[in-house]
N, C-alpha and C positions, 0 to 999 in steps of 0.2 A: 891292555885287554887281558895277558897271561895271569898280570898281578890279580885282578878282580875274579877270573875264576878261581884261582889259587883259595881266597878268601872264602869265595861260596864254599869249595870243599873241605875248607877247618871249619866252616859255620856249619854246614851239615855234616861231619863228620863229628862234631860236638854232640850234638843235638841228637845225633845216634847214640852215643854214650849213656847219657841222659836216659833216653827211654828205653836203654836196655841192662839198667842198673838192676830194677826189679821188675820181670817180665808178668810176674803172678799180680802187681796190680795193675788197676786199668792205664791204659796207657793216654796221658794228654797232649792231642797233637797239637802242634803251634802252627802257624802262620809265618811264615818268613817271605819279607817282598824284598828279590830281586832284580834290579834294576839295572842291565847289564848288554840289552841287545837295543840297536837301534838302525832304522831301514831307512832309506833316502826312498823320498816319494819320486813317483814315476821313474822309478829302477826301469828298464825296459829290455833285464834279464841276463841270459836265458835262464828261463824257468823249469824247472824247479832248482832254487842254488839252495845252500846251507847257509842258515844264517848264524846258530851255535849250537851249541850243547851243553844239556843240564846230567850232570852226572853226582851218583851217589856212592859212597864207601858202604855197601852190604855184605854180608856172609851168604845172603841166599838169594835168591834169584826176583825182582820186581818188575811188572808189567808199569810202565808211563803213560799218562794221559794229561791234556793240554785240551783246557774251557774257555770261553768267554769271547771280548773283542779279536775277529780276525780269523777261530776257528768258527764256533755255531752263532755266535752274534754278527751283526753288522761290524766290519766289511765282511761277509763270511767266505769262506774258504781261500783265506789266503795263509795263512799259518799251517803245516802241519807236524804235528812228530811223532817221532818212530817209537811204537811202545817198546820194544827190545833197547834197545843205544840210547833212547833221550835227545836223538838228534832233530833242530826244527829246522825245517825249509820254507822257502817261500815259493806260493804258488803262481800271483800274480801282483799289479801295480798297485799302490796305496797314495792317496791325495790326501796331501796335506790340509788342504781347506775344508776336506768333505768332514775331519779328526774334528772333534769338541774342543775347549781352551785350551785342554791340558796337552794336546796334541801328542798325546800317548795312547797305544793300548794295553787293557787291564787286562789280565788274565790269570786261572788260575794252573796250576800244576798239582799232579796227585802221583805217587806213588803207588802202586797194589803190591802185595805180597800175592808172586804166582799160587801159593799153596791154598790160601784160602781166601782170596782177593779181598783182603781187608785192605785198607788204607794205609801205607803204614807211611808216607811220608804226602804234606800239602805245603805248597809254593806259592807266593804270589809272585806272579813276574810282571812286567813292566816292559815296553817296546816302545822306545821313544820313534818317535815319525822324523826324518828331517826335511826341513824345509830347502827348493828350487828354486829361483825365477824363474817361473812359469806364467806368474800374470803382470801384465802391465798397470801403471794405474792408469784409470776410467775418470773424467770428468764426469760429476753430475747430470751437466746435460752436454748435446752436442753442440749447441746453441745456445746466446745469451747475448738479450738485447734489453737495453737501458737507453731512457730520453736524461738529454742532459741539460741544463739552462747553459748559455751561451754565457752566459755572466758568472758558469761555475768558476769558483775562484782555484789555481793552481795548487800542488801539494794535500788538494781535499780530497779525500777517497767517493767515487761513485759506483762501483764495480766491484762486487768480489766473487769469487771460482771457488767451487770443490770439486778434488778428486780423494781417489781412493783406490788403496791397494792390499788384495786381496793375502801376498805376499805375509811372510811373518814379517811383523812391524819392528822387530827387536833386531834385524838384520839390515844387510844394507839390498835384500831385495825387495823389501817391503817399504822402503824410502826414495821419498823422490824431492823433485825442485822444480817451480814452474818458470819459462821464458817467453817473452815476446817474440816471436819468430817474425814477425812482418805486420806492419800497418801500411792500411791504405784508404786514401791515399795519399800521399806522404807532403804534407806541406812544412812551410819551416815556422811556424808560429806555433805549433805545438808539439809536444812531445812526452807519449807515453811509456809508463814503466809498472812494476808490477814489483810487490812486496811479498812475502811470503810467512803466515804464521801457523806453525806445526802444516795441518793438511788444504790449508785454505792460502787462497791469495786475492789481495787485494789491489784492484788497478788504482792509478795514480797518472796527470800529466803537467807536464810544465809547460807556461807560456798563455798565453790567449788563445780563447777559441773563439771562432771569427765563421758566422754564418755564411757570412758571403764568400766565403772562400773552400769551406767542406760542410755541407751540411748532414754528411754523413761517415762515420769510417768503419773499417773492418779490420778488425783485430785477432790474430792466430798464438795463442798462447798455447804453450807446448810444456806436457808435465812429463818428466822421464826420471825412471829407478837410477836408485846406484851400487846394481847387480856388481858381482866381481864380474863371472864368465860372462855375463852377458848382462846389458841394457837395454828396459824395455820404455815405451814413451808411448802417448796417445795425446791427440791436441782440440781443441774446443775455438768457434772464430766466438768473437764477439761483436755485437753491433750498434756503434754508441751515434744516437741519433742527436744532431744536434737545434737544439730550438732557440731559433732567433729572438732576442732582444731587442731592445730599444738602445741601439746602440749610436743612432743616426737621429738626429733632431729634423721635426717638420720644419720646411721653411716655406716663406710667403711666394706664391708665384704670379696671384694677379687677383682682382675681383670684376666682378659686372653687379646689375642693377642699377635700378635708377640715382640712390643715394636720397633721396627726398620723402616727405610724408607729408600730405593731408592734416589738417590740424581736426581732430575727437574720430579718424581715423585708426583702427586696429589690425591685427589680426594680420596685416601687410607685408607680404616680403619686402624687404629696404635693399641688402645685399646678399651678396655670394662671395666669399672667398676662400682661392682656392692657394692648398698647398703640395706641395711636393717632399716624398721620405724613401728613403733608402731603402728601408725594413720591408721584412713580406708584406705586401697586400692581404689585407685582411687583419692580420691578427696584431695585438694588444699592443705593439710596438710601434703600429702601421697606422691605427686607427689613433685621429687628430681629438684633442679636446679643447676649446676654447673656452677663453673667461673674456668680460666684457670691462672696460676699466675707466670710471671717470663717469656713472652713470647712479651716482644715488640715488632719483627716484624711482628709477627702475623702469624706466620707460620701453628697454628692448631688450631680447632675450633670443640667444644663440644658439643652433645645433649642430650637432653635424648628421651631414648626409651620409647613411652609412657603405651610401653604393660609389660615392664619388670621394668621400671625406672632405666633403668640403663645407667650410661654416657658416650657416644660414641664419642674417640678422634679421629680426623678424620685431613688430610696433607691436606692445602688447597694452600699452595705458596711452590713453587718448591725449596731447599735446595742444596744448592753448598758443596759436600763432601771438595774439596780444600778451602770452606772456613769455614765450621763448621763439626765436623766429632759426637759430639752429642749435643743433648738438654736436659736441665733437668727442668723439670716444675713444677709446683705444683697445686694439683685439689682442690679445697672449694666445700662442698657440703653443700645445705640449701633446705628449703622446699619454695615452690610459697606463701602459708600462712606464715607470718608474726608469728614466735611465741612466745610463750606465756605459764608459771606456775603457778600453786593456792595448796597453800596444808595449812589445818588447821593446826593449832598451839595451840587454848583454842577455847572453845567453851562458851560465856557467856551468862546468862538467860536474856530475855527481852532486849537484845543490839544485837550490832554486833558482832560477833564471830572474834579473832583475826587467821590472815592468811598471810603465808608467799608466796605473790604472784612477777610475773614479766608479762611486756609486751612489747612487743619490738616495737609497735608505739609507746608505752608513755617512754620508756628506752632510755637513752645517753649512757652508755656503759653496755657491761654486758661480763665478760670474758667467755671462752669457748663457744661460741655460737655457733662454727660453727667446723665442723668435717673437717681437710684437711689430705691428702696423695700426698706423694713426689713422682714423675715418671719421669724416665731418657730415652727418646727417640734418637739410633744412625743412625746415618747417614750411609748407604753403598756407595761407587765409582761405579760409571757406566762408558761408554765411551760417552765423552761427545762432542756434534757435533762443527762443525769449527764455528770462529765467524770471521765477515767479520770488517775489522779496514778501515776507521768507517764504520759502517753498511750503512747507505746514504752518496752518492754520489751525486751535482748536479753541472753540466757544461752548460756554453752559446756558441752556437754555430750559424754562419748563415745558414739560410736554402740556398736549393741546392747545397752544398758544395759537391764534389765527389762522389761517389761509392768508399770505401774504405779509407776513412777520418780518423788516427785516433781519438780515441775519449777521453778514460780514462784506465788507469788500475785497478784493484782491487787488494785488499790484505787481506787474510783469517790468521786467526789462531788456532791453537790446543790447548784445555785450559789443556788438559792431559801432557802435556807439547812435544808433535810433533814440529818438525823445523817449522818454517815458509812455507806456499806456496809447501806444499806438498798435495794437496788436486787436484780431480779432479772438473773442472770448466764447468757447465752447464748454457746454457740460459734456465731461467724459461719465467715468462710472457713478450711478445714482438706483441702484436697486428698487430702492422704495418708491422711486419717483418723488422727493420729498423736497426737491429744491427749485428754484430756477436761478437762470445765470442772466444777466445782461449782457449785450455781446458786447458792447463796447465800453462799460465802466465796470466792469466785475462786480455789479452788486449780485449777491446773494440772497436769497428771500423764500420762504416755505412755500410748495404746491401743495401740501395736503396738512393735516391735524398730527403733529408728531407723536406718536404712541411710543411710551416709556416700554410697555408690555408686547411691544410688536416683536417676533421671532424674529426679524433681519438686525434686531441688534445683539451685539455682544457687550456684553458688563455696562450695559445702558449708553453703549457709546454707539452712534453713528457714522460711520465715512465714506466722504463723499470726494470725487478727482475733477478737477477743472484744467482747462488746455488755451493754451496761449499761441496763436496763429499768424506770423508774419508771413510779410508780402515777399518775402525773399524767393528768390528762386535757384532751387527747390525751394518751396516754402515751409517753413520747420517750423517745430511744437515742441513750446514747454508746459510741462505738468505742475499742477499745483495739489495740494491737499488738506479739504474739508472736515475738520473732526470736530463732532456736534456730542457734547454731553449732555445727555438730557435728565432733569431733575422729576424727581416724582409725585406726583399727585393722590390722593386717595381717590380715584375713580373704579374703585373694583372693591366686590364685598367677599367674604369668605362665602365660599360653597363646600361643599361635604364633597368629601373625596370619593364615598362609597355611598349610594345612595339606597341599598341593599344588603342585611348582613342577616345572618340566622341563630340563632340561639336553641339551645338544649331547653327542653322541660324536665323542671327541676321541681320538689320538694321547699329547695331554696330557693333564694335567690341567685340568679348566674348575673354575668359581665359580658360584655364583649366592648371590642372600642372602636368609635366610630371619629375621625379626622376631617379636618377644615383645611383648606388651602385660600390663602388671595393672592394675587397677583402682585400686592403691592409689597414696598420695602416697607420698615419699619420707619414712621411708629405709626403706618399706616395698617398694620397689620397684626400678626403675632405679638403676644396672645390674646386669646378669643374668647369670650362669654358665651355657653350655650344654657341656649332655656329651651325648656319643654312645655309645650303647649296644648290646651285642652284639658278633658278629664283624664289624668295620666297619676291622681294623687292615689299610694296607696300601691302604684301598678308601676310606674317606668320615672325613673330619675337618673341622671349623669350627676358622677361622681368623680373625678373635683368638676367644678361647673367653668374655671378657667384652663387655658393649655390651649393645645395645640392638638392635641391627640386627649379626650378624656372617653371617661368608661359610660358604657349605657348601661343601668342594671334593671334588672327582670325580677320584681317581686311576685312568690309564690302565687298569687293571685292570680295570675293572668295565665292562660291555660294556651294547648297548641291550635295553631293558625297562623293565617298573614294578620298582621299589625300594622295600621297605617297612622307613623307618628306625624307628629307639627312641630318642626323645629327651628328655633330663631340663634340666629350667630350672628355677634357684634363683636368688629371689632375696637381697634384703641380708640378710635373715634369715635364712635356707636353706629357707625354705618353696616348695617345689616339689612338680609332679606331671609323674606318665608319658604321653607324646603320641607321639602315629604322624604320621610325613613322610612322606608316600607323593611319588615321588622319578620322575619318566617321563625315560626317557636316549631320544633317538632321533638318526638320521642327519638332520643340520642342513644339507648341502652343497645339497642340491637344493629345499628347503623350509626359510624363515629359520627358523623353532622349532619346536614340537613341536605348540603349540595350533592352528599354521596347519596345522597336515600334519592333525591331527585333524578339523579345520575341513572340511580339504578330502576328507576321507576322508567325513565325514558327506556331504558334500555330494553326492561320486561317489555312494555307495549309494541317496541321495534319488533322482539323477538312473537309476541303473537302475531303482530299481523304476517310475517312471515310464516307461522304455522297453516294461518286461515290463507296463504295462498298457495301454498303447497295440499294441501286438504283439497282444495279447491279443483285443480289441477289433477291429480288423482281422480275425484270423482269423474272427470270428465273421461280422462283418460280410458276409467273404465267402462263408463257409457257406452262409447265407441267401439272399445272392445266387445262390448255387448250385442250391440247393434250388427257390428261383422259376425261374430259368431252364432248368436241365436237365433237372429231374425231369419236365417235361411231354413229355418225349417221348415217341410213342406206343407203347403195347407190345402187340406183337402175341405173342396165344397158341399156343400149341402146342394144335390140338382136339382130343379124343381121342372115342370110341365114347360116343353120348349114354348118360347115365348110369354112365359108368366115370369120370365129372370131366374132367379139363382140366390141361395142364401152363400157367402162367402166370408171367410174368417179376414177382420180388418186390424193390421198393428196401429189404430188411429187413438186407442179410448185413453183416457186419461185414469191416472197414473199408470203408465203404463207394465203392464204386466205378463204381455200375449209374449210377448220376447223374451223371457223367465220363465214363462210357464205355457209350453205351446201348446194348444189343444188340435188335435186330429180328427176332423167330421167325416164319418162316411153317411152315406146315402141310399137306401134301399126302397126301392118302388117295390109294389106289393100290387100292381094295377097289371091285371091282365090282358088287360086291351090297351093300356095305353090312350085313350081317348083324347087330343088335343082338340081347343077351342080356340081359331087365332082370328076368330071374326072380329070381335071385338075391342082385341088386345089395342089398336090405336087408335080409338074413340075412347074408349072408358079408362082409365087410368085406374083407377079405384074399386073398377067392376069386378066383381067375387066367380068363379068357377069352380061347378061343383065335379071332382073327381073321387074315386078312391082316396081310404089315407093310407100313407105312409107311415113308416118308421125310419126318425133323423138317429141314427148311431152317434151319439157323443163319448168322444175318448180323454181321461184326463189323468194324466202322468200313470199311464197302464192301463186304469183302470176305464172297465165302457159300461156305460148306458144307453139302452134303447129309449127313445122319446115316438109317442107316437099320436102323429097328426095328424088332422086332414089335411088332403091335399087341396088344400082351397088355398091359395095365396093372391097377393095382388101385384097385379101385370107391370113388369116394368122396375119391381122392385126386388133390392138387394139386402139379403138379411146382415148387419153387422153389431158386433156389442157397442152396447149403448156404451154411450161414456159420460155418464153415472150411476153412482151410487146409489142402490136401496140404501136407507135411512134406516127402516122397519127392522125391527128386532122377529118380529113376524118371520118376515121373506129368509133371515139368516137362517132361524132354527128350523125353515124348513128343508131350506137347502142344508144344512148339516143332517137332516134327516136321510135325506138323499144319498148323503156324503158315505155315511154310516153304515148305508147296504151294499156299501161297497160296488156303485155305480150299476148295479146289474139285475136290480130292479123294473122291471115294466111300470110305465106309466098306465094312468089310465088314459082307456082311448077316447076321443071325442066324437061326437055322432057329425056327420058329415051334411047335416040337414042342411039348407039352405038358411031357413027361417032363424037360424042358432050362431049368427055371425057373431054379433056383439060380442056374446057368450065364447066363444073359440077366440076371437081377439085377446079379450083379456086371458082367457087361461096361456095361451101360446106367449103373450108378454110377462107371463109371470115367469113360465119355466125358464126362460130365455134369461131372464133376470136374476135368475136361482144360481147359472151354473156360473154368469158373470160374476154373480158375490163368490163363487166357489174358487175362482180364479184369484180376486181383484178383493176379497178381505180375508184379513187372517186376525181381525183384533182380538176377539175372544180367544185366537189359541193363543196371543202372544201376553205376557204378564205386563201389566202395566204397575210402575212404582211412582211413590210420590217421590219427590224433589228428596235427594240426601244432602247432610252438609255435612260438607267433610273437614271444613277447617271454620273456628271461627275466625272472622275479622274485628272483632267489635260493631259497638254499636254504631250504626249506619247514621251519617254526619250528614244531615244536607247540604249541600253547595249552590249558593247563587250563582258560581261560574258554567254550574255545569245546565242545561236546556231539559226538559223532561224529552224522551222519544219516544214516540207513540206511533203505532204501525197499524193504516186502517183496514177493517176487513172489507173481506174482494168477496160480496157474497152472491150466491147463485142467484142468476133471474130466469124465468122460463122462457123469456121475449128471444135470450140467446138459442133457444134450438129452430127458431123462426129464421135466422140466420146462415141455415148450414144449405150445405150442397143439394140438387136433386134426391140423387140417392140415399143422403143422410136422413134426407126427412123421411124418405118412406120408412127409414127404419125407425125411425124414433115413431111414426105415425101408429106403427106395430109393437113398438114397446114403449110407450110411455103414450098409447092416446088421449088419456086424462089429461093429460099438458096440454098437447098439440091442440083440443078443440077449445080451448080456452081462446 
């Protein structure tokens, strides 16, 4: 330690030299790292000690300062030194593991020159840390658990451990060794040991492992340093589960079932047998598999029960007693695990233990492997059903041939050895209903007319099932099978596939193409001659005129409409009939075809009558609303002389108007005395009384007019508007005169003579008529226009499809006011006497 500072002070004593050769240039400080002090971690003091001193050869006097790890860096404040002396102490404890790789701390040193605190010397120093045992090493986990097969083979590694020590690695504190401290539980057939490479170890055992004897161990391996003062250790168990093999073969312990079968019998359990195995229950070692041996055709087929393991022979193809009466088989039983033996033999120190093992994936033979039992299964007789010689049948036949054609016979037999053709003979499936059967000779023979074109055939073939019935008991059935080809006939002519098609109007001539089908094959059929028929020269031809499918065309001539052609199709044979094309031409320019244009035409008419019932609907609507709202308005009567009646506003008159346009009647007597006459009132219905006249007030929308009349009226009656029209151009212009003075005009008055009735009739049924037109016509104020046309259509096409409609008129007769109520007629008697006396 003396020699190394020695050194520092020739190396800084140099180095002073140097930079004090020429003080007037700038001076270049250097860097010198000294590497010289070194602290043992976790010192535990007392603190504050001296660790060294850095001293300098000066003339004049320098203040020390000390930077970096230890003073103002991490670990901080453990370093300090004296600015006067250079000397550094230690303040507290330093961990080696908390130090970087380097496990030193940096730092720097400065010199100042007290006079003017320049710099005048810089150090790097160096603090090496040293390393304690302080930690032990730590296994990865605390715990560590692995399944091992029972069959693992000895010197094979299954297991390997890490630890780790925190310690410097370069030391013997930071190294360690791992050991098996104890297994349990401890049998003699195996034996664990443990390898070691650099920080890891790998387990290892010799011997056999043997379920049935540990099927689990626990293992305490132990890592420990190899500290001088002190060793440290920590230990991890481990837990090697062991999983049983197939190390015990199944063997036979008994069967039941009957041992016999039924002969065309299936589906039958035969036997059961049962084995017994060493291995766990359940699993892959435990569970039996059997093979069947000596059974080439395959007649039974084995399982196992997975609840019992036991092997269930079961009949799965049906056995002919007249041809086999028993079977004798042999059963192999094995396990689904592959197996496998280990049994020690020597046990040798520090090697491998010698062991008499087998494995039946790495084995080419090994005798006795497999446990088998012999089983003789018989056959029982049954009564066995007819068999049909040969079972299919197929015949060519033409179609439509007879009712009663024959067809084929069939032939049954008894396998029990019955004669021939002693069986009762049934028709099974026959769709068409197209055959009949004899019961007792199988003849065959047609119920109906075989059609080649009938939909229950397929590719012209018919089939049909017949059934053979003995007396056996059970009485069994055999099937036979009828297949009927039937050849073809020309009985069918081409018809037109489309019997409707439309065409564009053209300038040119257009195409379209219209197709023939027949029922029949060739060469009763395809392809077809079509002719056109009628006056069609000039106007309609098919172009090519043979095929299958040829072209219609439409010469410019022929204009739009329906077209009803006549067309003849023959086919190879010339067998043809007469058919109607009906042929629709329309204007294609503004609508792609003819079906869209109709389309759209249905569609427009849907769409109006829809509008005409909503239109419809509305008006009602509003009528109603009319009716509620207008009609309440109050109606004031006209009084007349008690017991001569009353004139009264009625909502009865046609078209109705009084509910639109209400009129308000007031009433003023002008009679001073009031005079009544009721002598007469119910004898004379008709009889005139002469009183003062009055003034009727008529009000109409504001406006009023005085009318003034005598009081003469007739008994019993009620004045109401007529419900008709003036006609007269007359009666309007004068009721617009009327209209004109703005209702407020006096009438003139009528002499109340007696003698002057007539005269007063009719003037009182004219006014009364006046203010009805004032009400109930507006034609003259309203403008009437003629018909506009808004779009043309073209010229208007007549149609024989469409009926003329004609709507009759409903014209007035006078016989109808003969017809009305009491009270109507008096009124009408007073407004329209002209009629009434007719």
């Amino acid at each position: 330690m003396r020699t190394l500072h020695d050194t520092v002070f020739l190396t800084l004593f140099i180095w002073t030299l140097c930079s004090l050769a020429d003080t007037r240039k700038i001076r270049q400080k250097r860097a010198w790292i000294i590497d010289s002090f070194s602290i043992e971690e976790e010192n535990p003091g007392p603190f504050p000690y001296k660790l060294g001193m850095i001293e300098l050869e000066k003339t004049y006097l320098v203040n020390f300062e000390l930077k970096g790890e230890g003073v103002d860096q991490e670990p901080k404040n453990i370093l300090l030194i004296n600015k006067e002396t250079g000397v550094i102490n230690v303040y507290g404890k330093v961990d080696y593991e908390a130090i970087d790789v380097t496990k030193k701390l940096k730092l720097v040193f400065e010199a100042r020159n007290r006079s003017n605190n320049l710099v005048d010397t810089r150090l790097g120093v160096q603090i090496t840390i040293l390393d304690i045992n302080d930690h032990p090493p730590v296994f990865q986990s605390e715990k560590y658990e692995v399944s091992v097969d029972e069959s693992h083979a000895q010197d094979k590694e299954f297991l390997t451990v890490l630890a780790a020590d925190k310690d410097d690695i370069n030391t013997k504190n930071g190294t360690f060794s791992y050991t098996i401290k104890s297994v349990m539980p401890k049998t003699d057939n195996v034996e664990f040991y443990i390898r070691q490479h650099e920080q890891s170890g790998t387990v290892y055992f010799k011997g056999c492992l043997d379920y049935q004897k540990a099927q689990k161990y626990e293992i305490l391996v132990e890592a420990k340093d190899h500290g001088e003062k002190i060793q440290l250790s920590s230990t991890s168990t481990l837990i090697v589960n062991i999983l049983d093999k197939n190390n015990h073969l199944p063997e036979f312990s008994g069967k039941t079932g009957p041992g016999k079968v039924k002969e065309r019998e299936t589906g039958i359990e035969v036997l059961r047998l049962q084995v017994t195995d060493k291995d766990k229950p359940g699993s892959n070692a435990w569970k039996a598999k059997y093979t069947i041996i000596g059974d080439p055709k395959q007649f039974f087929k084995i399982e196992t029960d997975p609840v019992t393991n036991e092997g269930i022979l079961t009949i799965v193809k049906p056995m002919d007693y007249e041809e086999q009466r028993y079977q004798n088989l042999s059963i192999r039983v094995q396990n689904e695990a592959p197996y496998f033996y280990c049994k020690v033999t020597k046990r040798v120190p520090n090697a491998k233990w010698e062991l008499d093992n087998f494995n039946e994936n790495s084995a080419t033979s090994f005798p006795n492997l497999y446990n088998i039992i012999p089983v003789s299964i018989n056959v029982e007789d049954i009564n066995d059903p007819p068999v049909f010689i040969p079972p299919v049948k197929e015949i060519v036949v033409m179609e439509n041939i007879e009712v009663g054609t024959f067809l084929t016979t069939f032939t049954a037999k008894d396998l029990d050895g019955s004669h021939i053709n002693t069986f009762k003979f049934v028709k099974g499936e026959d769709i068409g209903e197209w055959i009949t059967v004899d019961a007792k000779t199988a003849r065959v023979s047609t119920a109906k007319i075989l059609d080649r074109e009938s939909p229950i055939l397929v590719n012209s073939t018919y089939r049909a099932t017949l059934y053979a019935v003995d007396d056996g008991v059970p009485p069994l059935t055999g099937t036979g099978t009828l297949i009927i080809h039937i050849n073809d006939q020309n009985d069918n002519v081409p018809m037109l596939q489309e019997k409707h098609i439309n065409m564009c109007l053209s300038k040119e001539h257009t195409m379209a193409n219209i197709t023939a089908v027949d029922l029949d094959l060739p060469p009763y059929s395809s392809p077809f001659y079509f002719e056109l028929l009628g006056d069609v020269k000039g106007k309609w031809r098919t172009d090519p005129t043979h095929g299958t499918t040829v072209n219609l065309v439409k010469e410019s001539s022929v204009y739009s409409g329906h077209h009803r052609l006549q067309i003849r199709i023959l086919d190879q044979q010339g067998f043809y009939a007469m058919q109607n094309l009906s042929v629709t031409v329309c204007d294609c320019s503004t609508v792609p075809n003819c079906h869209l244009r109709m389309v759209l035409k249905v569609q427009m008419h849907a769409g109006a009558t829809l509008i005409v019932v909503i239109a419809v609907l509305t008006l009602i609507v509003m009528f109603l609303m009319t009716l509620l709202i207008s009609c309440k308005a109050e109606k004031n009567m006209i009084l007349m002389d008690e017991g001569l009646g009353h004139l009264i506003t009625k909502n009865t008159e046609n078209p109705g108007t009084d509910c639109m346009v209400p009129a308000n009647v007031g009433v003023h007597q002008t009679d001073s005395s009031k005079e009544r006459n009721n002598t007469n009132m119910s004898n004379q219905v008709n009889a005139v009384q002469t009183i003062p006249s009055i003034n009727v007030q008529v009000v109409y929308k504001g406006q009023q007019a005085v009318l003034q009349v005598p009081k003469q009226v007739y008994t019993g009656q009620t004045f109401q508007r007529s419900i008709y029209r003036s006609s007269t151009r007359r009666s309007y212009r004068e009721l617009k005169n009327v209209q004109g003075s703005s209702m407020r005009s006096s009438f003139r008055s009528f002499s109340s003579n007696n003698g002057n009735i007539p005269y007063m009739r009719e003037k009182l049924s004219f006014l009364i008529n006046q203010q009805l037109l004032a009400v109930q016509t507006h034609d003259e104020e309203l403008n009437v226009y003629e018909p506009h046309c808004y779009a043309d259509e073209g010229t208007f096409t007549a149609s024989a499809e469409l009926d003329a409609i004609s709507i009759p008129e409903n014209d007035f007769h006078p016989n109808m006011l003969r017809n009305l109520d009491n009270k109507f007629n008096n009124l009408a008697n007073i407004s329209r006497p002209d009629l009434m006396e007719k």
